[in-house]
RODO-2510 file (C-alpha; in nm, 4 decimals, decimal comma):
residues 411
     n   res          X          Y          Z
     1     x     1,6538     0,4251     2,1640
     2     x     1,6703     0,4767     2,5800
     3     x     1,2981     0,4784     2,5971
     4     x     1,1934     0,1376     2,6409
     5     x     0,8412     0,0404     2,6930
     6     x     0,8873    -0,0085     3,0630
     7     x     1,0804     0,3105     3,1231
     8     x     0,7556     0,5203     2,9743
     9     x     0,5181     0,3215     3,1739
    10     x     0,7106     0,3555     3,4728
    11     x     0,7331     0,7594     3,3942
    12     x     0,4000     0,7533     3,3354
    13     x     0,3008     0,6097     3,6135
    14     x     0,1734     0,3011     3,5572
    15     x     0,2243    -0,0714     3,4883
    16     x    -0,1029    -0,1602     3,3024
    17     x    -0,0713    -0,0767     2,9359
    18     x    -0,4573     0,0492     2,8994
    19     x    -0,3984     0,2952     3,1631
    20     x    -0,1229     0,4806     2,9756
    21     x    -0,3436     0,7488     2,8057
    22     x    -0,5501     0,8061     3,0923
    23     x    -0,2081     0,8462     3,3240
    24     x    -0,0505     1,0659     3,0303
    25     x    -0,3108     1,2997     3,0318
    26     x    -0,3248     1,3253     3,4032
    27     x     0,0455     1,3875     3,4264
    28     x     0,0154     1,6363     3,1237
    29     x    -0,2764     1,8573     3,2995
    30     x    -0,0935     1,8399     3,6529
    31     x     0,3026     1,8644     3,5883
    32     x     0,3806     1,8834     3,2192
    33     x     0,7234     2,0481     3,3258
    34     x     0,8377     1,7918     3,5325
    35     x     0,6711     1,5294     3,3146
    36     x     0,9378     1,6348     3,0531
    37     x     1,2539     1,6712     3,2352
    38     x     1,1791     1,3388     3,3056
    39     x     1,1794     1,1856     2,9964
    40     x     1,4862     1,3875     2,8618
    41     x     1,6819     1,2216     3,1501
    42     x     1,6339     0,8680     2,9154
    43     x     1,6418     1,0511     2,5364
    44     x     1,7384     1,4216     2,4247
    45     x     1,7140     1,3581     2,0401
    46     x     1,3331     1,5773     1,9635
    47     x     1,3914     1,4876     1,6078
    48     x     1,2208     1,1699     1,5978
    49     x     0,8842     1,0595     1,7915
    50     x     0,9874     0,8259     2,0847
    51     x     0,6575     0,6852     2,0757
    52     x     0,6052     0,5816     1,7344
    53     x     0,7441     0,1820     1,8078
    54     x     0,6072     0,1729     2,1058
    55     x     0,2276     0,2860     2,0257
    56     x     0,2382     0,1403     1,6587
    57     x     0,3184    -0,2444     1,7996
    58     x     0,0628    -0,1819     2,0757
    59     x    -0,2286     0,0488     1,9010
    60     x    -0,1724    -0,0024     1,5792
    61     x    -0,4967    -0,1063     1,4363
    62     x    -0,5269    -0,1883     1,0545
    63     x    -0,8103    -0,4397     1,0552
    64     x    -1,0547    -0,2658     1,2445
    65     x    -0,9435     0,1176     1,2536
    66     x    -0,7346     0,1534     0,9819
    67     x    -0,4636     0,2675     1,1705
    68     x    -0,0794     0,2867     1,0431
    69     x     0,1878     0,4680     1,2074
    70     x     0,3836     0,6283     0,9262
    71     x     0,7824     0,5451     0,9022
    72     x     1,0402     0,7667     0,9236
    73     x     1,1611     0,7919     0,6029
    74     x     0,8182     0,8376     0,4215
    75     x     0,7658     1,0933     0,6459
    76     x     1,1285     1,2866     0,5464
    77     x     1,0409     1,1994     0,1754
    78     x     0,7063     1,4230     0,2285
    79     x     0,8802     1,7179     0,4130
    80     x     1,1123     1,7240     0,1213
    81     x     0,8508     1,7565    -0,1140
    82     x     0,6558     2,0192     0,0713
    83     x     0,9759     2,2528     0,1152
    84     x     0,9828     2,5358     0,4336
    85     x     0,6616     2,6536     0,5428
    86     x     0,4975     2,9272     0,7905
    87     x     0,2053     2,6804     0,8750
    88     x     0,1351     2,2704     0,8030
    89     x    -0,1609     2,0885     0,8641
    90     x    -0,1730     1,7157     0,9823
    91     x    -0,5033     1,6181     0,9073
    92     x    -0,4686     1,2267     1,0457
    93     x    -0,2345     1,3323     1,3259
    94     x    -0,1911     0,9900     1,5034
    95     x     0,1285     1,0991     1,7686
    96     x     0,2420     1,3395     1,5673
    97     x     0,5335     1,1750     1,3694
    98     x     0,4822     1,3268     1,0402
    99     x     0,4502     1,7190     1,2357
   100     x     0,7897     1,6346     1,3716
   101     x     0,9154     1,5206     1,0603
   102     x     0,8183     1,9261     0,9548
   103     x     0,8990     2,0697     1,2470
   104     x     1,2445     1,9942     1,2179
   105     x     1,3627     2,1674     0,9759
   106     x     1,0560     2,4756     1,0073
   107     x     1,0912     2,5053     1,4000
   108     x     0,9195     2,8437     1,3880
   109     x     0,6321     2,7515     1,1838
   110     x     0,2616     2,6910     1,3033
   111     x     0,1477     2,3706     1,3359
   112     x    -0,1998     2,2317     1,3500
   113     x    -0,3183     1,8691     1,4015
   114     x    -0,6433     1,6860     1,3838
   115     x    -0,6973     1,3792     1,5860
   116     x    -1,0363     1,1964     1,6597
   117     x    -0,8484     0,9303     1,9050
   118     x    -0,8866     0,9946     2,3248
   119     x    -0,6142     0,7192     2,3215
   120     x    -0,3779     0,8742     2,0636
   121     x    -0,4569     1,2078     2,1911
   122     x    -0,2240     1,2855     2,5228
   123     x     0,0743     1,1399     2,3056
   124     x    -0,0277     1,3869     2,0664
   125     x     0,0074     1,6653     2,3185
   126     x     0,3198     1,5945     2,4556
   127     x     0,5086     1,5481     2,1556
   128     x     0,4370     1,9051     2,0504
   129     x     0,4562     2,0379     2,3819
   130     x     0,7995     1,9210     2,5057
   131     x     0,9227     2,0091     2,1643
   132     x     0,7774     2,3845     2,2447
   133     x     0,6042     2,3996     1,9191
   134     x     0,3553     2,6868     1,8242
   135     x     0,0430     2,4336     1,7683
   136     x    -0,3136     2,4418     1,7454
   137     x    -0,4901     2,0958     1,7550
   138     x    -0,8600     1,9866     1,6937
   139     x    -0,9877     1,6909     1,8846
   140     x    -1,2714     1,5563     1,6789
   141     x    -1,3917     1,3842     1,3630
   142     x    -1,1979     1,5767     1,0655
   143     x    -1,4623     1,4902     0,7961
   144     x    -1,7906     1,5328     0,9921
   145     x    -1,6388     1,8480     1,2382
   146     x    -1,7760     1,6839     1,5280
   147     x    -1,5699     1,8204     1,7842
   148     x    -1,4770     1,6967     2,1593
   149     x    -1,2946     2,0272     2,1523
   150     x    -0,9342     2,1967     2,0726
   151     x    -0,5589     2,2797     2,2460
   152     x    -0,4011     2,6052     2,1703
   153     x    -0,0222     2,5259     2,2724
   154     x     0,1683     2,8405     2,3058
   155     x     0,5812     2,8591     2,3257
   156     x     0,7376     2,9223     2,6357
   157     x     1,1144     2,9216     2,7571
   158     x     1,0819     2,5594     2,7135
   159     x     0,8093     2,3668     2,6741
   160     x     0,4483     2,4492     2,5032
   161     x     0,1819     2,5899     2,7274
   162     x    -0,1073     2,4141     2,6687
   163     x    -0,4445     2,5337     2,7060
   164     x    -0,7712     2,3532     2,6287
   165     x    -1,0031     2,6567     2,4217
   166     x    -1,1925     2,6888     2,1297
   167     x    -1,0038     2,7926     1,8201
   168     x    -1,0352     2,9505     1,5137
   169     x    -0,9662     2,7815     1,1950
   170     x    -0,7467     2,9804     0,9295
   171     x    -0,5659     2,8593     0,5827
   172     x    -0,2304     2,6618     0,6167
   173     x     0,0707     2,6901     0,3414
   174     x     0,0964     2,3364     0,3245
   175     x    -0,0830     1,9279     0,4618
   176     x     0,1035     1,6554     0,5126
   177     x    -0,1097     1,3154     0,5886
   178     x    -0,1221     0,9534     0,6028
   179     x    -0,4551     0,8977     0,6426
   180     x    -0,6997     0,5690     0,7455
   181     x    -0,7104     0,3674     0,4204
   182     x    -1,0588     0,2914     0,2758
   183     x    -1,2007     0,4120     0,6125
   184     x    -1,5642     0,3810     0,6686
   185     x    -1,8174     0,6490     0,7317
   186     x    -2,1577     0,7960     0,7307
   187     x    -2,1628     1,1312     0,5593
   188     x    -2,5478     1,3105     0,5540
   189     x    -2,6101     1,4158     0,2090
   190     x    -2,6110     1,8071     0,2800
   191     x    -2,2367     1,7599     0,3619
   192     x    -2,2388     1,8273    -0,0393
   193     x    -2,3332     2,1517    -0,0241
   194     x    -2,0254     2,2315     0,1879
   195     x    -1,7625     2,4041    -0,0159
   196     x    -1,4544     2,0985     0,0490
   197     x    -1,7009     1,8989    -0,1386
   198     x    -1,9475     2,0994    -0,3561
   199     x    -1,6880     2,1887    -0,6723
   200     x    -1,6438     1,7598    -0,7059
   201     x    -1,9929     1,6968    -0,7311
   202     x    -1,9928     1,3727    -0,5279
   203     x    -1,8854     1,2701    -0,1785
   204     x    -1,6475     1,0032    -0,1288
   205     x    -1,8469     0,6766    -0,1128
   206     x    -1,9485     0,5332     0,2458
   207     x    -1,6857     0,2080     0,2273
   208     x    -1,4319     0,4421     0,1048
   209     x    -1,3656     0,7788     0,2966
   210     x    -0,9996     0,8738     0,0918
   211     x    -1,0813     1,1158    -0,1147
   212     x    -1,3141     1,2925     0,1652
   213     x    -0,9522     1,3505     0,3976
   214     x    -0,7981     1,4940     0,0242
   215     x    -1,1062     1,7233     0,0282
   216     x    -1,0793     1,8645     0,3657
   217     x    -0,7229     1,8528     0,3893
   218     x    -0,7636     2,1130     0,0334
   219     x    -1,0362     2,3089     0,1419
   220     x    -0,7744     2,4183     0,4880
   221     x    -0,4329     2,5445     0,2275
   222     x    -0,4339     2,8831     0,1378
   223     x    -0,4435     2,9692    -0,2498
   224     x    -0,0713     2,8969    -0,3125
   225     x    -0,1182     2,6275    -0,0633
   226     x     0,0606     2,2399    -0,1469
   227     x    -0,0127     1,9280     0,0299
   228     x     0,1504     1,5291     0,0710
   229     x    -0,0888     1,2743     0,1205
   230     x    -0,0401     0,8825     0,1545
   231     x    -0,2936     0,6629     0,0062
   232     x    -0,3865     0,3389    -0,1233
   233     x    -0,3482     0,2645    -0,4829
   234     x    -0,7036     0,2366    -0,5341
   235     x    -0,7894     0,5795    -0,5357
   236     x    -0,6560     0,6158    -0,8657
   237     x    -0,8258     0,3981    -1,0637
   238     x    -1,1742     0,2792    -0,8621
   239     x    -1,5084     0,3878    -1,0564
   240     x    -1,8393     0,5512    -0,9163
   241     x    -1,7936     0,8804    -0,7277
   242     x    -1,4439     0,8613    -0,6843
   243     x    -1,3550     0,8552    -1,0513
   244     x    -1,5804     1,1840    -1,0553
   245     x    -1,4071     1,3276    -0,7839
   246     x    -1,0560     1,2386    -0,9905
   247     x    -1,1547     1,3993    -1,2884
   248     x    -1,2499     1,7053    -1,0922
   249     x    -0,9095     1,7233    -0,9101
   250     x    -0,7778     1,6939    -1,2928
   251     x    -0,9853     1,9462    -1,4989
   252     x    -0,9178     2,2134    -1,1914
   253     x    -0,5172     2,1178    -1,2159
   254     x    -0,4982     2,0264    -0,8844
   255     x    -0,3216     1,7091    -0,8952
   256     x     0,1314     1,7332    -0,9531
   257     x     0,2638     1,4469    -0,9043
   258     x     0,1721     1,0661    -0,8226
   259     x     0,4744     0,8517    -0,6336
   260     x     0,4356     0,4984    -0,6403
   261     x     0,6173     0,3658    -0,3005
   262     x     0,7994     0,0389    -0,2667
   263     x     0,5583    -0,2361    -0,0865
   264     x     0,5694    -0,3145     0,2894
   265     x     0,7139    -0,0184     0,4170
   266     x     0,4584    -0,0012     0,6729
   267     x     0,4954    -0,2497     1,0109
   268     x     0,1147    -0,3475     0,9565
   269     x    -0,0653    -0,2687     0,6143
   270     x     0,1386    -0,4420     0,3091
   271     x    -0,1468    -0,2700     0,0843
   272     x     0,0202    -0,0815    -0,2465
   273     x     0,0453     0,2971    -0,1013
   274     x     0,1278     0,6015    -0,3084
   275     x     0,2227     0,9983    -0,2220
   276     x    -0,0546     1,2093    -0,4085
   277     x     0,0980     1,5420    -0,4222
   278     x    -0,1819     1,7940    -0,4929
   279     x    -0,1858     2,2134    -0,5211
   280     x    -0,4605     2,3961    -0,3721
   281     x    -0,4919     2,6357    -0,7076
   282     x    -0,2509     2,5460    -1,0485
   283     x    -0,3007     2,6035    -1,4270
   284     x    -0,0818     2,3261    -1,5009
   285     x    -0,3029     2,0435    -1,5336
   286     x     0,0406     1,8151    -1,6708
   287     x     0,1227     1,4775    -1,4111
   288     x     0,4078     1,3544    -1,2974
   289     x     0,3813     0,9884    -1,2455
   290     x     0,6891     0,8143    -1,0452
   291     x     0,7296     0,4419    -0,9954
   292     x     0,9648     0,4131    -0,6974
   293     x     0,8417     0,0898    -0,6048
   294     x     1,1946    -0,0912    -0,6769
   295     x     1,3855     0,1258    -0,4901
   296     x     1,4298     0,0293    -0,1444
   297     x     1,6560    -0,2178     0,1485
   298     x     1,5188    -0,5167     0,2275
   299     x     1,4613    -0,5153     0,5931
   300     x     1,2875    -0,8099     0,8338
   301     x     0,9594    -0,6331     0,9386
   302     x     0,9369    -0,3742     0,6670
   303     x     1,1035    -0,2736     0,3772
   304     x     1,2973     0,1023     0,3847
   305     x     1,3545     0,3992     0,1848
   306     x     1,6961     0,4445     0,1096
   307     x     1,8375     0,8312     0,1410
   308     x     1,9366     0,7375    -0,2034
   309     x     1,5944     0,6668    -0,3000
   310     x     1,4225     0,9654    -0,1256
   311     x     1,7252     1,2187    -0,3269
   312     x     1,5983     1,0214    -0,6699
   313     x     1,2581     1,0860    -0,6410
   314     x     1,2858     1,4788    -0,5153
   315     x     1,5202     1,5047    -0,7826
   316     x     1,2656     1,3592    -0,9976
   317     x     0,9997     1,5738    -0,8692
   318     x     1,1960     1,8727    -0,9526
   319     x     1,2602     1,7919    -1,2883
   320     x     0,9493     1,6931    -1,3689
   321     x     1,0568     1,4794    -1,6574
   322     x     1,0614     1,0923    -1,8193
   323     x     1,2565     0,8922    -1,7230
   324     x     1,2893     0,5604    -1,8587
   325     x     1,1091     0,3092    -1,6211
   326     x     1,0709     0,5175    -1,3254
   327     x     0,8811     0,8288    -1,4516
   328     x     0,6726     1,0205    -1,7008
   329     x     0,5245     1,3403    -1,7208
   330     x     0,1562     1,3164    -1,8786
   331     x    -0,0222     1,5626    -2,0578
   332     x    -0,4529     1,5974    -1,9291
   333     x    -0,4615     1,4919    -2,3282
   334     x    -0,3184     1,1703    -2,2333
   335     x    -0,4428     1,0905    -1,9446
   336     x    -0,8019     1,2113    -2,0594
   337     x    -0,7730     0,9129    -2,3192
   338     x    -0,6699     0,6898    -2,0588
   339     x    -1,0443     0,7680    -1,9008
   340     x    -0,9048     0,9668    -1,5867
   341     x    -0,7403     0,6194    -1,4857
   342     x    -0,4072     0,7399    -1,2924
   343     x    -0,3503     0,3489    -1,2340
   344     x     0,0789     0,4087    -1,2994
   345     x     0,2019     0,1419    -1,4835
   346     x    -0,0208     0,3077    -1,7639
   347     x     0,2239     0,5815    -1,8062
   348     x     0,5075     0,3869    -1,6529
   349     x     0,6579     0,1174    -1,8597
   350     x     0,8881    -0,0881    -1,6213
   351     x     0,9095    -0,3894    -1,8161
   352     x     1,2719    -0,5250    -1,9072
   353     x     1,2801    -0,7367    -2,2608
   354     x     1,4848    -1,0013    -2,2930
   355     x     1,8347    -0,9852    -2,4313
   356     x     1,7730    -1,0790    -2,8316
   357     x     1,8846    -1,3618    -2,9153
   358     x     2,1967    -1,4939    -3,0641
   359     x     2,1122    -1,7313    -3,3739
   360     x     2,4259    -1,7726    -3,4479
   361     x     2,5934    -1,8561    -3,1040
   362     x     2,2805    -2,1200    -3,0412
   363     x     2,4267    -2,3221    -3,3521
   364     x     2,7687    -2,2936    -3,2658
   365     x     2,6829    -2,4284    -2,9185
   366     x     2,4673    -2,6979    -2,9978
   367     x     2,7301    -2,8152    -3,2812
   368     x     2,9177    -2,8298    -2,9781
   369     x     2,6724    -3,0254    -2,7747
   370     x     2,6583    -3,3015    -3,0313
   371     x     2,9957    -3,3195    -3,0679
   372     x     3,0374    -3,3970    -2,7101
   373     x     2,7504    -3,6480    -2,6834
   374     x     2,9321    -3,8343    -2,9720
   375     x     3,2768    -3,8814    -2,8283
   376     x     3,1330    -3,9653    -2,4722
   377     x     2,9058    -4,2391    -2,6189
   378     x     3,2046    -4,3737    -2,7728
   379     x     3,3954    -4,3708    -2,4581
   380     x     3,1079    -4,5532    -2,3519
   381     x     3,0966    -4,8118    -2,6310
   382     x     3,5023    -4,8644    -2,5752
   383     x     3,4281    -4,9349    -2,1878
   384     x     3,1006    -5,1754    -2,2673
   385     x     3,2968    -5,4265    -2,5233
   386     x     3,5860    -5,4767    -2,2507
   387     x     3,3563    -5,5935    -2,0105
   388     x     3,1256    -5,8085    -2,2506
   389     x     3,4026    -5,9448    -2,5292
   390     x     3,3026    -6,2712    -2,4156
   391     x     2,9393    -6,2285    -2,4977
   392     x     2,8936    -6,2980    -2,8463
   393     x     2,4932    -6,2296    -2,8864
   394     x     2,5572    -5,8658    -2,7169
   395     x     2,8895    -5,7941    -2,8846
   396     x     2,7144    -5,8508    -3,2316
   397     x     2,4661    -5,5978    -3,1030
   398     x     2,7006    -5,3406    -2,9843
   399     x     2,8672    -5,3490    -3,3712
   400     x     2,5379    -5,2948    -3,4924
   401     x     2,4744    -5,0506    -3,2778
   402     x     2,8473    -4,8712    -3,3177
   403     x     2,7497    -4,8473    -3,7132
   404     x     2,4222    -4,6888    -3,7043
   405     x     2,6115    -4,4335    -3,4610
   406     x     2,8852    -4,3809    -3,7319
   407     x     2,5694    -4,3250    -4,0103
   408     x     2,4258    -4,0783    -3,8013
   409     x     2,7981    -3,9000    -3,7282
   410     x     2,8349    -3,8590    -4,0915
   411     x     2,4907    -3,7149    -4,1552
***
């Protein structure tokens, strides 16, 4: 990568690191244009976000925000799974990694983002401006709708107009998200009443906000509408409202497919994550559970998803059938016996049993054994009386010793 840390700051504008967003924004209101002929000088490739080392080592905040910046290669595997689409919503936008992960290969589709960060915010905006994406994005809280307002960004010969306006919401084919694990929040109790969240009965519990980003993320796809979510393994097994809110997603068909993701594949969380793939209306209420967590390169950060491994699991997904230790496609039956506990290695057996074992081989080798331990203590006898022959008291020993060897030879 040409864009090193001090070649954006000194873009930018700046040489203190908590000025960047302020200076970003600045630059972004007052010359976007040149602002990005400046940065292609350094790095042409759009297809990946410069940004994402850069802000994740310095931003990144998992203890106290719950912030992870997703990898590249999760973010392909989801844009597989969701297939071309005329509009994608990124609920959890961060700096827009997973929208350019869909944007590059559906450059004319709509894109709208949701981001509640003023530091995350101008990065945001330029990556889907200098990429002269069709965008609309919210700046606010995306589960209370407290808004600090909203960017229409409009293509141009080039680069994305952008205009600060209000905007009006409408339905989206498809989500794609990686949102704060376990975040939490405050929701008032007549946030029930609002259609994301009336049909499930419950709202997501105050420690836990996961299931209230699935709900909202839902409520924005159209009917036929699909969405890819990243989440912590917890979601599918924890009790209280969120096991309510599971079994809803269930009875209505809405859940397709759980992936179970190889561990530390994220620079700061090394929590369990899977891909929830959901469907905004279905009458399939069958599973598809997929443990890819062995399938992965060692790396010395993180771990990372192999091509190989991403082509195995879309595969997978397509087929939508077992596979011996790596998937299985449950019926609501079964998993309605299993109490509406999605926990994976439930329907996912990846044990390995041992090799049976071969009586007759063990005999033949511990015949062996003996065998061996009898001619070496003779060899050791034989070197023991030529270096005591003249010791009478011990020689008389050894014989004794030499005869009760002999008994036990012949037993």
């Amino acid at each position: 990568m040409a864009l090193t840390k001090e070649i954006i700051n000194e873009i930018i504008g700046t040489q203190e690191d908590f000025e960047v967003p302020m200076k970003l924004m600045e630059r972004l209101e007052k010359d976007p244009n040149e602002l990005f002929e400046e940065f292609l000088k350094h790095e042409d490739d759009l297809s990946f976000d410069w940004f994402a080392d850069y802000f994740q080592e310095k931003y990144a905040d998992r203890k106290d925000k719950k912030q992870d910046f997703t990898p590249k290669q999760i973010g392909k595997l989801m844009n597989e799974i969701l297939g071309s689409t005329a509009s994608n919503l990124d609920l959890c936008a961060g700096t827009g990694s997973l929208t350019i992960e869909r944007w590059n290969s559906n450059k004319d589709a709509v894109f709208v983002c949701e981001e509640w960060s003023s530091e995350v915010m101008p990065f945001l905006l330029f990556n889907l401006a200098i990429r002269n994406m069709h965008a609309i994005v919210f700046f606010g809280d995306s589960l209370t709708r407290e808004s600090k307002g909203s960017y229409s960004l409009t293509p141009s010969d080039r680069f994305s107009i952008i205009v600060k306006k209000p905007i009006e919401e409408k339905a989206v084919e498809t989500a794609i998200m990686n949102p704060p694990y376990s975040l939490k929040w405050s929701p008032k109790t007549d946030l029930i009443d609002e259609m994301r969240f009336k049909p499930y009965r419950k709202l997501a519990p105050k420690a836990k906000a996961d299931y209230a980003f699935v709900l909202t993320a839902l409520d924005k796809l159209q009917e036929s509408g699909r969405m890819a979510v990243v989440l912590p393994h917890g979601i599918l097994f924890r009790n209280g409202a969120e096991e309510v809110i599971r079994r809803k997603l269930l009875e209505f068909g809405q859940i397709e497919a759980i992936v179970g993701l190889p561990h530390n594949l994220f620079l700061n969380n090394v929590i369990p994550t899977v891909i929830m793939v959901l469907s905004k209306k279905s009458d399939n209420k069958n599973v598809l559970f997929i443990d890819a967590s062995k399938g992965f390169e060692k790396g010395k950060k993180q771990n990372i998803l192999r091509d190989k491994d991403i082509e195995h699991i879309i595969d997978t997904l397509h087929r939508r059938n077992d596979e011996e230790r790596y998937s299985h496609l449950a019926t609501f039956d079964e998993i309605k016996e299993n109490d509406f506990n999605l926990n994976i290695p439930r329907y996912v057996d990846t044990f390995i049993p041992e090799p049976p074992v071969d009586l007759k081989k063990v005999i033949v080798d511990l015949h062996k054994v003996s065998v061996e331990m009898h001619e070496n203590t003779k060899e050791l006898v034989g070197m023991l009386k030529e270096l005591y022959s003249d010791d009478d008291d011990f020689m008389e020993d050894l014989e004794r010793l030499i005869k009760e060897l002999e008994d036990e030879g012949k037993e």
